[in-house]
N, CA, C and O of each residue as an XYZ file, in Angstrom:
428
protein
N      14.910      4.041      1.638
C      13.552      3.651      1.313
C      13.417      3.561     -0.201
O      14.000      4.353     -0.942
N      12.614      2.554     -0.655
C      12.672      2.225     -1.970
C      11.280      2.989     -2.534
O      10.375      3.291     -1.756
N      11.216      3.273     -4.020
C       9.960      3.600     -4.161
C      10.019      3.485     -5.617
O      10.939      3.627     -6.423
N       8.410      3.101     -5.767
C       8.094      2.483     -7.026
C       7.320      3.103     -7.924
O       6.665      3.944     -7.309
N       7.086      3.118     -8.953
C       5.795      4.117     -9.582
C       4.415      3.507     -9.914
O       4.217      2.358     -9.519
N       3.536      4.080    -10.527
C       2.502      3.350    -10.521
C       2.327      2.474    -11.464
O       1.615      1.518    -11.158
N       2.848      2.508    -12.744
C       3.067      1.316    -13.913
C       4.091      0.210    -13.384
O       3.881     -0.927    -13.807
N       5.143      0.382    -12.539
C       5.672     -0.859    -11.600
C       4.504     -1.398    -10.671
O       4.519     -2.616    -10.495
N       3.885     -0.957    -10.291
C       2.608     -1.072     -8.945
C       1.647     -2.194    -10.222
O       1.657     -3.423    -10.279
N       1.090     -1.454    -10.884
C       0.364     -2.600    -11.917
C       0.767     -3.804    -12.575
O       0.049     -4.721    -12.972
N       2.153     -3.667    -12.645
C       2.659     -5.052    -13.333
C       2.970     -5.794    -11.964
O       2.531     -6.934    -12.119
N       3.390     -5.708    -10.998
C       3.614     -6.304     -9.976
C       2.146     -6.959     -9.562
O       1.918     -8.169     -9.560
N       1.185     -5.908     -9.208
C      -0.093     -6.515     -9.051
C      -0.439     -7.641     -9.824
O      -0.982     -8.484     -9.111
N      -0.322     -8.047    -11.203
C      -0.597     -8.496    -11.867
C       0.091     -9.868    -11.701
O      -0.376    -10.848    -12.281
N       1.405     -9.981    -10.770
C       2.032    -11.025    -10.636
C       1.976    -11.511     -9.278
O       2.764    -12.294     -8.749
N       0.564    -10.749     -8.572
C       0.670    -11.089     -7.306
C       0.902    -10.322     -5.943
O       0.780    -10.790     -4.811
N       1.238     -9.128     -6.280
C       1.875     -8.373     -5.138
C       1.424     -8.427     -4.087
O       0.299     -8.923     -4.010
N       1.996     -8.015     -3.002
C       1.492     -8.323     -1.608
C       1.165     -5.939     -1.459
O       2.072     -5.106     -1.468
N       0.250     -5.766     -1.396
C       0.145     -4.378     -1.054
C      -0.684     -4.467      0.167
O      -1.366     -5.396      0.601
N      -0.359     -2.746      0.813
C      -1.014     -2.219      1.742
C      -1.315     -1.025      1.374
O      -0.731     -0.317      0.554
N      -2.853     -0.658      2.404
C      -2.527      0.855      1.985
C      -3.097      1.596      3.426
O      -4.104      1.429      4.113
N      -1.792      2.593      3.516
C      -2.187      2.604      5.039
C      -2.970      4.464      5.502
O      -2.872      5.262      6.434
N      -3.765      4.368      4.065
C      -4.693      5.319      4.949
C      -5.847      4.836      5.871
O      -6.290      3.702      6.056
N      -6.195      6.018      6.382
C      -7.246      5.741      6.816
C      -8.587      4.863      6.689
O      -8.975      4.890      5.521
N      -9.276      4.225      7.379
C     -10.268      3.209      7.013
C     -11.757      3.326      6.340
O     -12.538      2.449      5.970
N     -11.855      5.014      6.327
C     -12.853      5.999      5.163
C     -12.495      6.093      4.450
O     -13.260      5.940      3.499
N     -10.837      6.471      4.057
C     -10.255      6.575      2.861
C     -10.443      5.498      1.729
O     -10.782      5.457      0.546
N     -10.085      4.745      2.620
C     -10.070      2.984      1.823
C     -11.539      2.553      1.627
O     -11.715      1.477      1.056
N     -12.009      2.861      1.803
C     -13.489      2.570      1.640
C     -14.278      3.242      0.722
O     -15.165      2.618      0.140
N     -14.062      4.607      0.466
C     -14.078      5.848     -0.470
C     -13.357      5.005     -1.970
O     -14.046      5.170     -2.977
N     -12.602      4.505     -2.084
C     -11.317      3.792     -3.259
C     -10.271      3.413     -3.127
O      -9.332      4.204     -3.049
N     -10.109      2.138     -3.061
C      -8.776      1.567     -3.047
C      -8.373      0.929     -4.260
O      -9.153      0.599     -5.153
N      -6.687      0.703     -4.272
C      -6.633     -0.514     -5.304
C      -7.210     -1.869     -5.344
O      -7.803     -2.364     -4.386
N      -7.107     -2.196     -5.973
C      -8.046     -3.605     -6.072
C      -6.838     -4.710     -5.004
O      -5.651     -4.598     -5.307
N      -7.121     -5.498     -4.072
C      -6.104     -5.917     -3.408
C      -5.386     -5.353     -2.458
O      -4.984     -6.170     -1.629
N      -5.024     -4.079     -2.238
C      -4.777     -3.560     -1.261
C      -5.210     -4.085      0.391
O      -6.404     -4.031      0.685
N      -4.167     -4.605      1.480
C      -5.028     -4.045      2.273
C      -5.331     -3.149      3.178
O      -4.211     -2.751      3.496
N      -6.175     -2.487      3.888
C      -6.198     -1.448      4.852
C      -5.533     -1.799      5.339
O      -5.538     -3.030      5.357
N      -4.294     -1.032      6.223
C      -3.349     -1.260      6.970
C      -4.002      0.543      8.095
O      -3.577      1.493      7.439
N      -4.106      0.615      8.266
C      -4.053      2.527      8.755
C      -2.508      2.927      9.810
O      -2.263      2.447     10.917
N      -1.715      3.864      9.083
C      -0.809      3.949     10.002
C      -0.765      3.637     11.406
O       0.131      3.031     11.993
N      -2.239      4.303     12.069
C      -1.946      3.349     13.423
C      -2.015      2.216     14.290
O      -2.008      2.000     15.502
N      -2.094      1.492     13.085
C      -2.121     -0.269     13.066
C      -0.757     -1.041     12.485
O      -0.477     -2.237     12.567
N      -0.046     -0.011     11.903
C       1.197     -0.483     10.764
C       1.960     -1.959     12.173
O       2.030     -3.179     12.024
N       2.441     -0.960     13.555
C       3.067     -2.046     14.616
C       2.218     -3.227     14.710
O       2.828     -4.242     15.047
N       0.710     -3.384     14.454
C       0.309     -4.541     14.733
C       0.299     -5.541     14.215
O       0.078     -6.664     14.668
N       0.681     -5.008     12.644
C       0.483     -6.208     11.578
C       2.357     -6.520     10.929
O       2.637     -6.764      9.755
N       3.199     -6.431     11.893
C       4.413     -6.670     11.175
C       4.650     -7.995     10.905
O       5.207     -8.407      9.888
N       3.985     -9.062     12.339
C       4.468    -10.249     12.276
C       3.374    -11.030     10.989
O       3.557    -12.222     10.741
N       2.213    -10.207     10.202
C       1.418    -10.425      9.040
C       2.285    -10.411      7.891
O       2.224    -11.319      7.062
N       3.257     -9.247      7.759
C       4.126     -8.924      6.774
C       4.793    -10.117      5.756
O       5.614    -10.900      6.234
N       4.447    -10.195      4.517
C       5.684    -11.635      4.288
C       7.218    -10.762      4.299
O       7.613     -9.597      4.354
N       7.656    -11.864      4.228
C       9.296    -11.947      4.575
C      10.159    -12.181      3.631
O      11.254    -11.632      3.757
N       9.889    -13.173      2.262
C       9.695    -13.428      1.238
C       9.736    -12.483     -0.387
O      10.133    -12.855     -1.491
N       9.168    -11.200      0.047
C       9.281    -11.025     -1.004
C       8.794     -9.249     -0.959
O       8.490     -9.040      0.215
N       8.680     -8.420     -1.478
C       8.285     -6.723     -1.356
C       7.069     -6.654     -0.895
O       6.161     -7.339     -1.367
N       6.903     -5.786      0.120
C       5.725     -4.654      0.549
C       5.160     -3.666     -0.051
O       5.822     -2.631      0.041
N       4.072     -3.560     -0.704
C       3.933     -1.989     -1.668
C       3.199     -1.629     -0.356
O       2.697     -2.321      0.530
N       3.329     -0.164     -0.572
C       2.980      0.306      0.926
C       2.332      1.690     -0.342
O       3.009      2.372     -1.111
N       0.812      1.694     -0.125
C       0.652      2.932     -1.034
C      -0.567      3.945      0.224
O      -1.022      3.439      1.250
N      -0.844      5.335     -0.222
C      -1.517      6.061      0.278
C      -2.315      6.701     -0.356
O      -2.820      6.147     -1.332
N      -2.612      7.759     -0.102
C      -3.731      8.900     -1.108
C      -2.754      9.454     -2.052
O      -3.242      9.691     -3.157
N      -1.337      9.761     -1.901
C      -0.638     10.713     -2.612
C       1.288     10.254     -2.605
O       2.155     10.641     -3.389
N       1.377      9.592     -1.754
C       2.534      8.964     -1.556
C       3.636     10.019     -0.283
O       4.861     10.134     -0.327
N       2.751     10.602      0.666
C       3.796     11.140      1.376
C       3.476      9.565      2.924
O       4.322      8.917      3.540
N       2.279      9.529      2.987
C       2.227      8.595      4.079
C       3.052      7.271      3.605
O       3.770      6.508      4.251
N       2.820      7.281      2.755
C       3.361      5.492      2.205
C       5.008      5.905      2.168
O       5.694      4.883      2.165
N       5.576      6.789      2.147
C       7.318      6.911      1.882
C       7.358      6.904      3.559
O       8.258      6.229      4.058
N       6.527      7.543      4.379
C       6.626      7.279      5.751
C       6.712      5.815      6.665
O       7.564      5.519      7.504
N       5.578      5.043      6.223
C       5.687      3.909      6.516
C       7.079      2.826      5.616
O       7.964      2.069      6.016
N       6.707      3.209      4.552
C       7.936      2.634      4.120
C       9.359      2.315      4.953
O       9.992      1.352      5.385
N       9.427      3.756      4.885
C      10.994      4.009      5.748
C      10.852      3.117      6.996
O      11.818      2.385      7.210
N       9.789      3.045      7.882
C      10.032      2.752      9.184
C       9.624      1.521      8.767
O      10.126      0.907      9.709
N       9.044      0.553      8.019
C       9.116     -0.505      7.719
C      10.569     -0.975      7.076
O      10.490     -2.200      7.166
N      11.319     -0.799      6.725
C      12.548     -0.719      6.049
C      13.574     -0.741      7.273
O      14.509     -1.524      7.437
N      13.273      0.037      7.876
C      14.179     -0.073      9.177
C      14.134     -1.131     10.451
O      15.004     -1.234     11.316
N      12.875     -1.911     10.351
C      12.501     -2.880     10.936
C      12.870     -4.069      9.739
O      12.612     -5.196     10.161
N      13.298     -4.056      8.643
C      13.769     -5.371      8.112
C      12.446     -5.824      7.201
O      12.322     -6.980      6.796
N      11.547     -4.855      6.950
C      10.713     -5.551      5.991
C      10.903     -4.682      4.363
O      10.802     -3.457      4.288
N      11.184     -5.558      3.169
C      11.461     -5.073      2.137
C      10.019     -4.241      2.051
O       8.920     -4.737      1.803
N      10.314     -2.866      2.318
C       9.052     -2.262      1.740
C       9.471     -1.263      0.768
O      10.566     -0.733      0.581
N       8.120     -1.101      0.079
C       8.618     -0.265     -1.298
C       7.297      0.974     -1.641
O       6.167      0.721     -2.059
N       7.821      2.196     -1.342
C       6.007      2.987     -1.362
C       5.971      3.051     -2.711
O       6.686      2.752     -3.668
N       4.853      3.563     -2.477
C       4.337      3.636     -4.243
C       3.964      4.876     -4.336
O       2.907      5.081     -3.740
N       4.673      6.317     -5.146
C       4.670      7.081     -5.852
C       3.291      7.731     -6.617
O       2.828      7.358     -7.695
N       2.831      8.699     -5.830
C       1.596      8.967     -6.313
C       0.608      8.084     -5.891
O      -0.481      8.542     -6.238
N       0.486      7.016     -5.296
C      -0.536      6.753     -4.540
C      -1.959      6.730     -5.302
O      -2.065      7.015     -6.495
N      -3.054      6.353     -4.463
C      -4.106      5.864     -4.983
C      -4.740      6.968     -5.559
O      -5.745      6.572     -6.150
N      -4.578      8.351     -5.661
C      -5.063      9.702     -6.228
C      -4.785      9.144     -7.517
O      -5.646      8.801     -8.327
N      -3.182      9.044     -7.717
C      -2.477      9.065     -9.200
C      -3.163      7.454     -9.867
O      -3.380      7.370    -11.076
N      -3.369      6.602     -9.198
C      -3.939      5.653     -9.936
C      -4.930      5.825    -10.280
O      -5.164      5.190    -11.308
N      -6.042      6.637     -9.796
C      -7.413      6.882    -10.400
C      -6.924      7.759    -11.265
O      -7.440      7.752    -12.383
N      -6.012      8.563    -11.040
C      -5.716      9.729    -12.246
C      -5.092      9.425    -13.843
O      -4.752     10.122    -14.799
N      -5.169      7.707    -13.466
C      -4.173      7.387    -15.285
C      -5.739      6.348    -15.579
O      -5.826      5.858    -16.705
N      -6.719      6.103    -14.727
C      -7.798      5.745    -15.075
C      -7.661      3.894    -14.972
O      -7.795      2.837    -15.588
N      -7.431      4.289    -14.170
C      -6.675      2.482    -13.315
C      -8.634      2.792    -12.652
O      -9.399      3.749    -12.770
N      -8.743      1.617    -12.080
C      -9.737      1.267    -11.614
C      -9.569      1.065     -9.763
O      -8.747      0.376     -9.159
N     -10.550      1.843     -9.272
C     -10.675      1.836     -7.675
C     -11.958      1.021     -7.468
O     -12.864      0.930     -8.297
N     -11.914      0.300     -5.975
C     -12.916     -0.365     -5.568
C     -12.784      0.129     -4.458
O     -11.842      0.391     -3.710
N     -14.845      0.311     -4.436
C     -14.963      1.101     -2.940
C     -15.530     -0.060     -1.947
O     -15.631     -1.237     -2.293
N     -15.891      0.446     -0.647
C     -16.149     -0.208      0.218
C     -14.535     -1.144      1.472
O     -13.320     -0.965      1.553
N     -15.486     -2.022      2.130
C     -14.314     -2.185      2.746
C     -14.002     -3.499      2.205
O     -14.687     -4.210      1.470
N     -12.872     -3.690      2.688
C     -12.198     -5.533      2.382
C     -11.610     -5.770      3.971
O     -11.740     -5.108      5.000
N     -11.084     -6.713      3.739
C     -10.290     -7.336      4.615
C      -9.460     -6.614      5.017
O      -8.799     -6.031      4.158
N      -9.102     -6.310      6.683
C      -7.750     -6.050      6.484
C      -6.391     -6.215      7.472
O      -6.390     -6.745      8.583
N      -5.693     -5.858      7.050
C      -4.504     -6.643      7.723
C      -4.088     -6.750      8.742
O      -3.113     -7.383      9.147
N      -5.167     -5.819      9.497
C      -5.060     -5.474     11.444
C      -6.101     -5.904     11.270
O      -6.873     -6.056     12.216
């Protein structure tokens, strides 16, 4: 399983990234990254054939133990996924910017 930090997570964003974030759907609503989408672990099987194919998965969480979880089992199904390290806690914590409410999401 690959994993990324959060200054890789921002420059990637910046070029487009394809992210998820697979907490919960209060969580994500409470603050997400900007772009992210709700994925909630127990939706991760529904949205594989959503996944691009093309190019990395950031797979982030509250703290980065769920996202190294999904990662892995995304990884093992053949999708380049990559968690992201510290998670959406640590991005509010370097003073990155969260958006609340809901968005779109990938289930």
């Amino acid at each position: 399983m690959r994993e990324a930090g959060l200054d890789v997570l921002a420059a990637e964003l910046a070029q487009g990234a394809f992210v998820i974030d697979v907490r919960e759907s209060d969580e994500y609503a409470a603050g997400h990254v900007s772009g992210a989408l709700s994925t909630p672990l127990s939706a991760l099987g529904a949205v594989l054939g959503d996944l691009p194919g093309d190019r990395p998965v950031y797979v982030i969480c509250a703290s980065g133990s769920r996202s190294a979880w999904a990662a892995e089992r995304l990884a093992e199904l053949g999708v380049d996924a990559v968690s992201v390290a510290g998670g959406t806690a640590g991005w509010a914590r370097t003073g990155r910017p969260l958006v609340r409410g809901t968005a779109v999401q990938a289930a």
